[in-house]
C-alpha positions in Angstrom: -29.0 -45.5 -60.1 -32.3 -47.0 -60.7 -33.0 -45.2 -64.0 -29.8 -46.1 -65.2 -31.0 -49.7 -64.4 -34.5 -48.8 -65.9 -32.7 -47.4 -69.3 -29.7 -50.5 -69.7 -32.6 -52.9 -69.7 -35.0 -50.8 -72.1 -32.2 -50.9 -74.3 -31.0 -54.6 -74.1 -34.6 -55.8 -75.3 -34.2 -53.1 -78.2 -30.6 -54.9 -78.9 -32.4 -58.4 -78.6 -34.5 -57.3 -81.2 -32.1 -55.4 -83.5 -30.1 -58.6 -83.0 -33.4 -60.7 -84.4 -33.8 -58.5 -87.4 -30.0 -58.7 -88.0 -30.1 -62.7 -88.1 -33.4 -63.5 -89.8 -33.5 -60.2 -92.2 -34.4 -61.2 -95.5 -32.6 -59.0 -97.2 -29.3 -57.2 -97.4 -30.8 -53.8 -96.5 -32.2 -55.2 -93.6 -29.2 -56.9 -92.1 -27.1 -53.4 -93.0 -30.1 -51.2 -91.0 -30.2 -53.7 -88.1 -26.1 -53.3 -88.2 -26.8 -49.5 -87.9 -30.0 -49.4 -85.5 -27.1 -51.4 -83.2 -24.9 -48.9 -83.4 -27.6 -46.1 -82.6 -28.5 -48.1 -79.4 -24.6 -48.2 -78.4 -24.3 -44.5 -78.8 -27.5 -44.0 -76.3 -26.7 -46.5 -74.0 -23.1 -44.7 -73.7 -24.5 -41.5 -73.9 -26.5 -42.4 -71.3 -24.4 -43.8 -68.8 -22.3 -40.7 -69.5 -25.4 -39.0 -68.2 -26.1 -40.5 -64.9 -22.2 -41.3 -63.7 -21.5 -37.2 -65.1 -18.7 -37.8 -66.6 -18.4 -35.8 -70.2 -15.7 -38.4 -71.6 -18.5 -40.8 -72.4 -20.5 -38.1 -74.4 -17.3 -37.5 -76.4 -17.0 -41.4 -77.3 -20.5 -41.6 -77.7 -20.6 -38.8 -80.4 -17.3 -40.4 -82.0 -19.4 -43.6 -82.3 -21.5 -42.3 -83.5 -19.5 -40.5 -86.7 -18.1 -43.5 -87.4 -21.7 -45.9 -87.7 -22.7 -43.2 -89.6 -19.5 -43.4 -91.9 -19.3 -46.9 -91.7 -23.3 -47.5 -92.8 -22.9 -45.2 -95.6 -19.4 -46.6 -97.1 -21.3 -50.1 -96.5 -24.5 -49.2 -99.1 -22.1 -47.6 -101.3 -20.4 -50.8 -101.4 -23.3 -52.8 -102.1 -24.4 -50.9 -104.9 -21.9 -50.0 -107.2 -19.3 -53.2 -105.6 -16.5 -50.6 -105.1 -15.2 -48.0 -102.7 -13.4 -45.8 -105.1 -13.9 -43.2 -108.3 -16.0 -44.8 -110.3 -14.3 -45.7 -113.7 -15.7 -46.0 -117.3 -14.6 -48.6 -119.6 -11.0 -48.4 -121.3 -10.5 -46.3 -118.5 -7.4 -47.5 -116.0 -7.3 -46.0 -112.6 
């Protein structure tokens, strides 16, 4: 139980930092890679709990989690740079 102690806390200070970077980015890139570094560290911190309690269920939601910051991060850049989710349209074209 100690190493699960050992890697909760290891991760919290990463999260305090993540958390830093998230509210003092200067940039939008920065905010959306804190956003996604956060979700990285809730997919190890589950993945490790999963680990030392051995129970499989949390690797399962963990690797869910993890599809879905991955999704999520990806939709959110495309977002950003062409300011739509959709086919991309021409002009005189109507969707």
């Amino acid at each position: 139980m100690a190493i699960l102690l050992a890697i909760t806390a290891a991760l919290f200070v990463a999260v305090l930092l993540v958390l830093i970077r998230l509210f003092a980015g200067p940039t939008l890139y920065d905010r959306v890679l804190a956003v996604n570094t956060f979700g990285t560290l809730t997919v190890l911190l589950l993945s490790a709990l999963g680990f030392v309690t051995e129970r499989p269920d949390f690797l399962d939601i963990a690797m869910l989690y993890a599809l879905i910051n991955f999704v999520s991060t990806i939709a959110i850049l495309k977002f950003f740079r062409y300011r739509a989710l959709g086919r991309a349209t021409t002009r005189g074209e109507e969707v």
